[in-house]
C-alpha positions as CSV (number, residue, x, y, z in Angstrom):
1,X,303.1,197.8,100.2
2,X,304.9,200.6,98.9
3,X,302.1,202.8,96.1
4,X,302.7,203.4,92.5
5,X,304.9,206.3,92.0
6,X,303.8,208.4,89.1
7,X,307.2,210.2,89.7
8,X,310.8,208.8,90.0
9,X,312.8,211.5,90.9
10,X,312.7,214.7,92.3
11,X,315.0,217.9,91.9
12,X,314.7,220.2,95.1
13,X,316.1,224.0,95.5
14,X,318.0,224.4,98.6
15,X,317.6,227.7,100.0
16,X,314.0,229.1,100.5
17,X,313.1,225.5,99.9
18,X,314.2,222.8,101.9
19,X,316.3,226.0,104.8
20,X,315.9,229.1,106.1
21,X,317.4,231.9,107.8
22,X,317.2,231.9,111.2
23,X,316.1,235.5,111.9
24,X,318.7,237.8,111.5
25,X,319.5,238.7,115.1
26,X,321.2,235.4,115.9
27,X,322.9,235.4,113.0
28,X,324.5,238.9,114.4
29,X,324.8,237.4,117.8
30,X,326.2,234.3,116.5
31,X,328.8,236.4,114.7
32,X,329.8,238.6,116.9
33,X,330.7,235.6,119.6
34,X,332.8,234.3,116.8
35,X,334.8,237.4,116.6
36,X,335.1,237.1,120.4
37,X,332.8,240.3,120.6
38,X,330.0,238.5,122.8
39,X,326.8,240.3,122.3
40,X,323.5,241.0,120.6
41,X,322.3,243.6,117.8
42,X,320.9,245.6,120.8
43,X,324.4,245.9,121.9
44,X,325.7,246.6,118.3
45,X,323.2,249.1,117.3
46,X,321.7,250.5,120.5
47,X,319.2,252.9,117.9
48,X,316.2,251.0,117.1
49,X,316.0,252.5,113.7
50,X,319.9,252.0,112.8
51,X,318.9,248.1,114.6
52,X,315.8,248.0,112.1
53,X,318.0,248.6,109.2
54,X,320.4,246.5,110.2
55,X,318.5,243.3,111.0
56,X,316.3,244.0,107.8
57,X,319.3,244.5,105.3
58,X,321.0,241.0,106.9
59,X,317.2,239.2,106.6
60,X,316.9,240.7,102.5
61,X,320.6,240.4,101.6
62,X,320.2,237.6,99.1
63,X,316.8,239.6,97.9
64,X,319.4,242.8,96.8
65,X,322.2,240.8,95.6
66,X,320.5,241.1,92.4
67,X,321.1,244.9,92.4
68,X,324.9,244.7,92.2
69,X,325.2,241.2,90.6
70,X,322.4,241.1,87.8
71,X,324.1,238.6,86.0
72,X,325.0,236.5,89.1
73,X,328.4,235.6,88.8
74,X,328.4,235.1,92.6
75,X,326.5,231.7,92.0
76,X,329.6,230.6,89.5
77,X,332.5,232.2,92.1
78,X,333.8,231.9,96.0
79,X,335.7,235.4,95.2
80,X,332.6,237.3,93.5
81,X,330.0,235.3,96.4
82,X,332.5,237.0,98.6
83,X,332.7,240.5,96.9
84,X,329.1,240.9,96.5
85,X,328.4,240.2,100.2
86,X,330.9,242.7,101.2
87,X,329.6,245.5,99.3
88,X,325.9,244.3,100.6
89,X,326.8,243.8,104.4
90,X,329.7,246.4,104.6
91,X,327.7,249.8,104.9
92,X,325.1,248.5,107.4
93,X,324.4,249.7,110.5
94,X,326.9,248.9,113.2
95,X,329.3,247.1,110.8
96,X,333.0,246.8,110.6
97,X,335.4,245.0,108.6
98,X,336.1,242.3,111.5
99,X,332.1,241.7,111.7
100,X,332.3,241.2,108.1
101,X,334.5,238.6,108.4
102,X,332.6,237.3,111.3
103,X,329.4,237.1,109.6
104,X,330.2,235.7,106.5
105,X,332.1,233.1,108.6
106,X,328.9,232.3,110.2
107,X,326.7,232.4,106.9
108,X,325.7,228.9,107.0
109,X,325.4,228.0,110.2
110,X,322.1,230.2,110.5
111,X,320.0,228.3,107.7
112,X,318.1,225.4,109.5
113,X,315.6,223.3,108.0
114,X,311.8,223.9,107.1
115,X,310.0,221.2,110.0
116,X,308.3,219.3,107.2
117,X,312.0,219.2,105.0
118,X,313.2,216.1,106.5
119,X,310.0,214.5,107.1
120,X,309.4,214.9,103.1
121,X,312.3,213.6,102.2
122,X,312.2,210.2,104.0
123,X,308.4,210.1,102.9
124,X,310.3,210.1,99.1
125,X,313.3,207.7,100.0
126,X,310.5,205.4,101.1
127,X,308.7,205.7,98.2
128,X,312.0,205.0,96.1
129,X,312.2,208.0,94.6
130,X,315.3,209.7,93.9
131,X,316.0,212.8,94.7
132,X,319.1,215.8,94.0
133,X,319.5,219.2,95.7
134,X,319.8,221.6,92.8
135,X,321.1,225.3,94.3
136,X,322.4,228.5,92.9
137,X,325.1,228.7,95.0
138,X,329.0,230.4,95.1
139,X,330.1,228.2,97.8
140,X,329.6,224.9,98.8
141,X,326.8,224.2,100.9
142,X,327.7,220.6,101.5
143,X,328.4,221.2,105.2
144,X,324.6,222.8,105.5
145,X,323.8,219.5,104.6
146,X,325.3,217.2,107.0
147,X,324.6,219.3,109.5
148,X,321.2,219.6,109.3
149,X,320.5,215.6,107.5
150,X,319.9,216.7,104.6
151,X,323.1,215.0,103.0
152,X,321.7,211.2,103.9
153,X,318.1,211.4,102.4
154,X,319.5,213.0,99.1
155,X,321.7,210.9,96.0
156,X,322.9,214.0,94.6
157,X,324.1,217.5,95.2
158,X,323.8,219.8,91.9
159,X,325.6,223.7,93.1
160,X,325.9,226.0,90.0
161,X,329.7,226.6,91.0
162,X,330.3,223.6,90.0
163,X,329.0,223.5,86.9
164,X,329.4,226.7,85.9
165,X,325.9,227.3,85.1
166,X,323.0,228.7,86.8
167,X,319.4,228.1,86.6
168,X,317.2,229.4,84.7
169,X,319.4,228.1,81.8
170,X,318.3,224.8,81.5
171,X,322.1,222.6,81.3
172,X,321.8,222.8,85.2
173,X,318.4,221.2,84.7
174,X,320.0,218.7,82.6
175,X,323.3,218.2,84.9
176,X,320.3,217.4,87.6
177,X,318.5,215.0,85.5
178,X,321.8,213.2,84.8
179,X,322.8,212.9,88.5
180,X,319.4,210.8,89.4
181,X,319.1,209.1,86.4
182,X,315.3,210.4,85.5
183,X,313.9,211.5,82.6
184,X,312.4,215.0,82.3
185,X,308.6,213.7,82.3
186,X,309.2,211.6,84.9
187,X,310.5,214.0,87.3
188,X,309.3,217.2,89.5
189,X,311.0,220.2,90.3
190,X,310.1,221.8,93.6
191,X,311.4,225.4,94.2
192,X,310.9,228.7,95.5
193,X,311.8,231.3,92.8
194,X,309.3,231.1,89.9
195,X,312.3,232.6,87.5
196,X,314.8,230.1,88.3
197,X,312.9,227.5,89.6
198,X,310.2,227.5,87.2
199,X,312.6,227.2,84.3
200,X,312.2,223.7,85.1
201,X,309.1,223.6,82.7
202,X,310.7,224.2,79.8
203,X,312.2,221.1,79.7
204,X,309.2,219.0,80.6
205,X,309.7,218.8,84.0
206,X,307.0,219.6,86.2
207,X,307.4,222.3,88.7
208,X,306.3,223.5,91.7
209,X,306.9,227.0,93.2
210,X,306.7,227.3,97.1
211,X,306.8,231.0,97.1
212,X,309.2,231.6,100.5
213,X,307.3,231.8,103.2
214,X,307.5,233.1,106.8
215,X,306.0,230.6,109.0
216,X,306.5,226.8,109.1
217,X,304.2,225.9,106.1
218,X,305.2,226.2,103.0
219,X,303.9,223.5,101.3
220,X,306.5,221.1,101.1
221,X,304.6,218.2,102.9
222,X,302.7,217.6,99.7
223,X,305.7,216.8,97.6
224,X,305.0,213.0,98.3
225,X,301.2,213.1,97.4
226,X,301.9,214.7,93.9
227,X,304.7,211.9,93.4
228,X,301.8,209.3,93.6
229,X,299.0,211.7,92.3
230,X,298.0,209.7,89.6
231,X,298.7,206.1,91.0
């Protein structure tokens, strides 16, 4: 019998949220075998310092993207997601143009899901809630999804560059709500970013923040209890 859902949809951030980085050194290996360079950030940056700053500035480069794009016009733009990595990635340790290209090539293949993301969203899809991936994003992220399974437990993918709008302003919220069909009291927004994520509230939505976190839990698991909290 399936419970009561006190919920019927549910809005989910991608990145932070439901994926992760891997850490930053297979990323750099991963890029470098794409540019036909086989070889690690050892190799790269023998110094362990120049290495530190290198791995660090890869792991945090989302983190500073802020610094040079405060109104984030990279979430609305390929050519400014593009520009902004460039001027983030370009004066690190042990980087050259072609490992630019290399690793920005390679940016999506290092996100991998949370272990309790999929399991959380089949828990939802049998509860018959709907549910919409709602991102931030300059590019589209669609192939993250497939890749990882993402893309057959969720009805709907909300990016901001495709809307032209980014969260916090709240017609991305609305854009999200239309794509599931819910209304804002019946729905939950689950996120990682209290700024953008949290937004959420103003609307009516409820909202939880899952500050990113460096291990496996997160909190994620308990999406499907809160769903049914007051059944």
């Amino acid at each position: 019998m399936t419970p009561q859902r006190d919920l019927d949809a549910v809005l989910l951030d991608l990145h932070g949220t439901l994926v992760r980085p891997r850490p930053a050194s297979t990323w750099v290996a991963g890029a470098l075998a794409h540019a036909g360079r086989p070889g690690t950030a050892e190799h790269l940056v023998p110094d362990a310092g120049g290495r530190a700053a290198l791995l660090d500035g890869l792991d945090r480069i989302w983190e500073r993207a802020g610094d040079v794009d405060p109104g984030n016009a990279r979430d609305l733009d390929a050519r400014r997601h593009r520009e902004v990595f460039d001027v983030l990635v370009g004066p690190l340790p042990g980087v050259d143009a072609g490992l630019v290209d290399a690793l920005y090539a390679t940016l999506l293949d290092v996100w991998t899901p949370f272990p309790d993301t999929l399991p959380t969203l089949q828990a939802l899809a049998a509860l018959g809630v709907r549910t919409a991936v709602l991102s931030n994003v300059g590019i589209d992220v669609r192939p993250v999804l497939r890749r990882t399974g993402i893309a057959g437990l969720v009805d709907a993918v909300v990016l901001s560059c495709e809307h032209g709008v980014v969260k916090p302003d709240p017609e991305l919220f609305r854009r999200a709500l239309g794509a599931v069909g819910a209304a804002p009291e019946r729905t939950l927004m689950v996120g990682d970013n209290w700024r953008d994520d949290g937004a959420a509230a103003a609307l009516g939505i409820r909202t939880l923040v899952l500050p990113a976190a460096l291990g496996d839990r997160h909190g994620l698991a308990g999406v499907p209890a809160l769903v049914t909290a007051s059944a």
